[in-house]
C-alpha positions as CSV (number, residue, x, y, z in Angstrom):
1,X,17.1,83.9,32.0
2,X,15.7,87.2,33.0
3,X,12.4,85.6,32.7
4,X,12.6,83.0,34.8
5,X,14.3,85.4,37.6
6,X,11.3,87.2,37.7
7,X,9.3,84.3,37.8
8,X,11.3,83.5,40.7
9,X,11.1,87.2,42.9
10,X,7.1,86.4,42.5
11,X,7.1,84.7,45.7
12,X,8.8,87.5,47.1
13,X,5.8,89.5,46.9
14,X,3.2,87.3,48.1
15,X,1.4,91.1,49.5
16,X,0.2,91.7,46.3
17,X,-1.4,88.4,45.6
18,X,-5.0,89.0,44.1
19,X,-4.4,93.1,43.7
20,X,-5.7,95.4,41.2
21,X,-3.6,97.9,39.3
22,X,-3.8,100.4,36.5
23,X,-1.5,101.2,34.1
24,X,-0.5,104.8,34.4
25,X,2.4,107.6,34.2
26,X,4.6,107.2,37.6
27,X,4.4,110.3,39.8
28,X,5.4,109.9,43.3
29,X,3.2,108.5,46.2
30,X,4.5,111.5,48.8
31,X,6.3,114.9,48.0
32,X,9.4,113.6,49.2
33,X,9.7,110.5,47.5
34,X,11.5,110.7,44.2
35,X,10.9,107.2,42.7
36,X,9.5,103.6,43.3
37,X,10.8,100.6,42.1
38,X,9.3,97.6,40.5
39,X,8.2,95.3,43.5
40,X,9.4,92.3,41.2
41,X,12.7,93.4,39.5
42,X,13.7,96.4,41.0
43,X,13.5,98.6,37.6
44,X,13.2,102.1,38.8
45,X,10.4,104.3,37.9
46,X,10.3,108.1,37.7
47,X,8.4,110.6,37.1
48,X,8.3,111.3,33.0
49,X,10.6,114.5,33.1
50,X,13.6,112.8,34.8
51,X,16.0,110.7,32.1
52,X,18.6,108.2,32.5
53,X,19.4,105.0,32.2
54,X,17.3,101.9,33.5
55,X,14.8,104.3,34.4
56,X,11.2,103.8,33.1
57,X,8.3,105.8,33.5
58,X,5.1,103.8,33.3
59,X,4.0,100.6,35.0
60,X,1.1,99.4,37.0
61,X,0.1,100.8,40.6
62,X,-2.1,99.4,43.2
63,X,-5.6,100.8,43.7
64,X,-6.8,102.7,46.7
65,X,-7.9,99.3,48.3
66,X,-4.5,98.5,49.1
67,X,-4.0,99.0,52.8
68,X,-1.4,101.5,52.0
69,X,-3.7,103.4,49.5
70,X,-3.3,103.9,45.8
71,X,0.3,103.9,44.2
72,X,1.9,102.4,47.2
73,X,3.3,99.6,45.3
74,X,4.6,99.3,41.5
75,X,4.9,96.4,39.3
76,X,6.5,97.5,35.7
77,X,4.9,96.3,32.9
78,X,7.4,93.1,32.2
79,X,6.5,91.7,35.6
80,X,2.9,92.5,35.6
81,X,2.1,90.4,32.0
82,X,4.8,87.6,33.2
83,X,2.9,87.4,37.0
84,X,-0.6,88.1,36.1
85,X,-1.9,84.6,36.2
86,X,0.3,83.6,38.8
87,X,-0.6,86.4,41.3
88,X,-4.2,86.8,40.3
89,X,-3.4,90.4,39.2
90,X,-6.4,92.6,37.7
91,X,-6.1,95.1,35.3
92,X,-8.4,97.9,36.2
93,X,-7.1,100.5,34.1
């Protein structure tokens, strides 16, 4: 079921068709942001020193040739192998 959710929210981010990522630690895209979420699911991801529940702390982040510039937008690492194909993601880690 939680597959085919996911599967679903991929046309919900139709920006990201055809993006690259890399795989890397969060950390925050400004000083005063504290987190991101997965642009797919929603997961929240944090930097690796803050612990709770639901949280994770890796996923994939755009590149610097996103019009917003490098970790503007995070995929965790679920959605990024179930949308890959789909969304013509590239792993540029």
């Amino acid at each position: 079921m939680a597959e085919e959710w996911r599967s679903k929210n991929l046309d919900t981010v139709q920006r990201l068709r055809g993006q690259h990522f890399i795989r890397k630690p969060y950390s925050a895209y400004r000083p005063d942001w504290d987190h991101d979420h997965c642009a797919v699911c929603w997961v929240k991801l944090m930097e690796p020193n803050v612990s709770g529940e639901g949280i994770i702390h890796e996923g994939y982040a755009v590149t610097a040739d996103y019009p917003h510039g490098a970790d503007y937008e995070w995929i965790c690492p679920d959605c990024f192998e179930l949308g890959k194909d789909q969304m013509n993601w590239r792993d540029v880690t």
